[in-house]
C-alpha positions in Angstrom: 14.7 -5.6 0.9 17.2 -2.7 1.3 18.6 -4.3 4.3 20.4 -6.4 1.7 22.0 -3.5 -0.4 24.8 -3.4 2.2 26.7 -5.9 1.2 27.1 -3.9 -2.2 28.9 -1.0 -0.3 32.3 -1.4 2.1 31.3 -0.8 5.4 32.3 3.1 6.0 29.0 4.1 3.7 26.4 2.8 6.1 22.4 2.1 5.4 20.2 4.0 7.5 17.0 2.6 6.6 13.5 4.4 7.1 10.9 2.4 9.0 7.4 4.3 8.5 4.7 3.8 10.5 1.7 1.0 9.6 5.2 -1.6 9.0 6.6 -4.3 10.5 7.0 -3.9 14.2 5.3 -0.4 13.4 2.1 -2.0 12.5 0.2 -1.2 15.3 1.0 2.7 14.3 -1.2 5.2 12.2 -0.3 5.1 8.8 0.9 9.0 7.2 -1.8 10.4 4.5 0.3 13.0 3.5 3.7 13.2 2.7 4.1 17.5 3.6 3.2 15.5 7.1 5.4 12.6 7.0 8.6 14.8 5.8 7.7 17.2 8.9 7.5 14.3 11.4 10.3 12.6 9.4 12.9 15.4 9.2 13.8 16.0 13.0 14.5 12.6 13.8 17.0 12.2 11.5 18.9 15.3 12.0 21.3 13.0 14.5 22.0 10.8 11.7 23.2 13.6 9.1 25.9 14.9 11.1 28.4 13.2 8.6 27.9 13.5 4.6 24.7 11.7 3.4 22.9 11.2 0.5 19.1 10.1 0.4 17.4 7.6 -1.9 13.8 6.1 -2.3 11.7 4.6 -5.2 8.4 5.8 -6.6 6.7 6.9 -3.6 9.9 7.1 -1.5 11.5 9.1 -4.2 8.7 12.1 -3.8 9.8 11.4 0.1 13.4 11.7 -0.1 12.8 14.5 -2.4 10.1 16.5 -0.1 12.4 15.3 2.8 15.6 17.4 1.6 13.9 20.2 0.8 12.4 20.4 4.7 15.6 19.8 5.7 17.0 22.7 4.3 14.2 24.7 5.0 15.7 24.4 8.7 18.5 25.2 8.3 19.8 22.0 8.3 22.9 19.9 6.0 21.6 19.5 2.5 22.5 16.1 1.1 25.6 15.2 -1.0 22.8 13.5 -3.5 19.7 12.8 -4.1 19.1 9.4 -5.5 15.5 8.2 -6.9 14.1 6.0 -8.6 10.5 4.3 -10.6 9.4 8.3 -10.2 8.1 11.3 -12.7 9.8 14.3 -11.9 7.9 15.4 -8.7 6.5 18.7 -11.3 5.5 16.2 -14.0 1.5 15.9 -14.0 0.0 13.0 -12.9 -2.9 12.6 -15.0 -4.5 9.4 -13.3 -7.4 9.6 -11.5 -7.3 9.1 -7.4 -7.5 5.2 -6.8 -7.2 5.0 -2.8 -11.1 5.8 -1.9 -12.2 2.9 -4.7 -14.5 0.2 -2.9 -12.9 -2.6 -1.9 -13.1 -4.4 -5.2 -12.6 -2.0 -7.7 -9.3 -1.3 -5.4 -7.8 -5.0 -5.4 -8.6 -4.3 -9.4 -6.3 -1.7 -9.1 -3.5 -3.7 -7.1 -3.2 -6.3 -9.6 -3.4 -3.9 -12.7 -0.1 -2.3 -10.7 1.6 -5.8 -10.0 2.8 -4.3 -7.3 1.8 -6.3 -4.7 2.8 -10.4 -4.4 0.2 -12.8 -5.8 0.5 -14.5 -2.3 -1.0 -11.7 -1.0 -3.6 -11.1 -3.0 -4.9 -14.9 -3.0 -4.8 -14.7 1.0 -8.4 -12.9 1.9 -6.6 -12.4 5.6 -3.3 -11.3 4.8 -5.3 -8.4 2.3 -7.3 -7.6 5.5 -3.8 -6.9 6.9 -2.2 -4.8 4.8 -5.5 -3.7 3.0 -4.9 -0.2 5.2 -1.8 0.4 4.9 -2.0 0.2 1.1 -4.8 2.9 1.2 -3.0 5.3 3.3 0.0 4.6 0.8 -2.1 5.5 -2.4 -3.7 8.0 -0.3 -0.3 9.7 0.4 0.6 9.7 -3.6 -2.7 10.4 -4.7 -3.0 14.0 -3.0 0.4 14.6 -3.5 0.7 18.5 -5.0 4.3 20.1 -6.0 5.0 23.4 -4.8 7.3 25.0 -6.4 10.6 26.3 -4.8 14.0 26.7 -3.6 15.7 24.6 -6.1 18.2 21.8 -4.3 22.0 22.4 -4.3 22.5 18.9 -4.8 23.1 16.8 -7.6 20.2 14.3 -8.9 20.8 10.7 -10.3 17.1 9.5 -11.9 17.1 5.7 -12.3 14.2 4.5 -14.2 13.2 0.7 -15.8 12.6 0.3 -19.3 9.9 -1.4 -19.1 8.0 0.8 -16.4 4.5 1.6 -18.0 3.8 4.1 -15.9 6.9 6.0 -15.4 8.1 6.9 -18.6 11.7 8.3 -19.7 11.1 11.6 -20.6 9.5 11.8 -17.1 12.7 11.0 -15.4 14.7 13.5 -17.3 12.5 15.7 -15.7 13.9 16.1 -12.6 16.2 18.2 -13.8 14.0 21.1 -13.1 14.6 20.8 -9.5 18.5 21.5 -8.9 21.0 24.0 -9.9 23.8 20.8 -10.4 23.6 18.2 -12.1 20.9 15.4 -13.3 21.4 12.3 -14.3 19.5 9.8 -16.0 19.7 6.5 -16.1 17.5 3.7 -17.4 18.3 0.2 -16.4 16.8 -3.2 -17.3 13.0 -3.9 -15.4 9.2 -2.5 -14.8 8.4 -0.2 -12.2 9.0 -2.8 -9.2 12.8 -3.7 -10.5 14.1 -3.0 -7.6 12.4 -6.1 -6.0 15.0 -8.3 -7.9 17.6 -5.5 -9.1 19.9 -6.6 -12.5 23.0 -5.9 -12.5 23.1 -3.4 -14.8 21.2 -1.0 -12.0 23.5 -2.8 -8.9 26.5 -1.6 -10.9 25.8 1.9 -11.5 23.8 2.6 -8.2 27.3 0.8 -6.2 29.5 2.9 -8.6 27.3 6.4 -7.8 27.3 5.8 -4.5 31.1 5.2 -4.6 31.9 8.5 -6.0 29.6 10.6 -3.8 31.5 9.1 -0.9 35.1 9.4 -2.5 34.5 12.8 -3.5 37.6 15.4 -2.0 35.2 17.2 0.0 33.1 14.4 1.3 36.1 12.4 2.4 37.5 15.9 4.2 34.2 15.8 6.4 34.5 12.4 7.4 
């Protein structure tokens, strides 16, 4: 799916996507529990690709990621990003008051799948292709589920916050939230869709994501680095 956001950028801004383990030709790999274990695997394998100015983005559970992920990053000692984008996430402080879903039996999980509408109807109807992917989901709940803020060094970077009006469970006053966690500036912006809007993006959120992006990368400094 993000494979397909280049064509909204001219090719000097490059996407350097993130393939986790349990996907795609990584199927065969252990699924992370734990994102505090993900970021720490994650964080010295990218070091070669941050050598330039970059900025790092991710949706609902890949926003807590890319927002765990700079912070271990400059934890180490390491180039802070020029941004931080996220999206379809609370502010990573904000208290989840759900109760854990990833250990439900098998049925009462499925339950929960379709009560998200996360996951494609095609998948759901297939008993085989659930079988499949059933794991990967658990570990992915699993991951969100135990996932505890700790407060800390706040981030040097600014924040842009995109969030769908019609996300249920992700509510606007959660994504002004974010705020809390850098000294520069946070943005907010709430674009047409539910939680999953950026399955089949409107243009409203194309626009201003390709325009954010574009002035991160024309930014004085940024350009000087290049």
């Amino acid at each position: 799916m993000y494979r397909s956001w280049q064509r909204w950028f001219p090719p000097e801004i490059d996407l350097c996507l993130v393939h986790l383990p349990g996907r795609g030709r990584r199927m065969t790999e252990k699924a992370f529990t734990r994102i505090n274990s993900l970021v720490s695997v994650l964080a010295p394998v990218i070091v070669p690709e941050i050598q330039v100015p970059y900025a790092l983005y991710g949706h609902s559970m890949g926003a807590v990621i890319s927002f765990e992920l700079a912070r271990e990053l400059v934890r180490n000692g390491r180039k802070a990003p020029e941004h931080l984008f996220v999206s379809g996430r609370r502010a990573p402080q904000w208290p989840d008051t759900d109760p854990p879903t990833y250990h439900l039996p098998h049925d009462e999980f499925i339950a929960e799948l379709k009560r998200l509408k996360g996951t494609p109807d095609e998948v759901l109807a297939h008993p085989e292709l659930m079988d499949l992917f059933l794991s990967l989901l658990r570990a992915d709940f699993e991951m969100v589920d135990t996932y505890e803020f700790e407060p800390g060094q706040l981030l040097s970077c600014p924040i842009t916050v995109y969030g769908g009006l019609s996300d249920e469970h992700v509510p606007a006053e959660s994504c002004r939230g974010w705020n809390e966690q850098t000294s520069e500036v946070c943005r907010t912006r709430m674009v047409q869709g539910d939680h999953f809007f950026v399955r089949n993006p409107k243009l409203d959120f194309v626009n201003a994501f390709r325009q954010d992006v574009l002035s991160v990368a024309s930014a004085p400094h940024v350009r000087e680095m290049r």
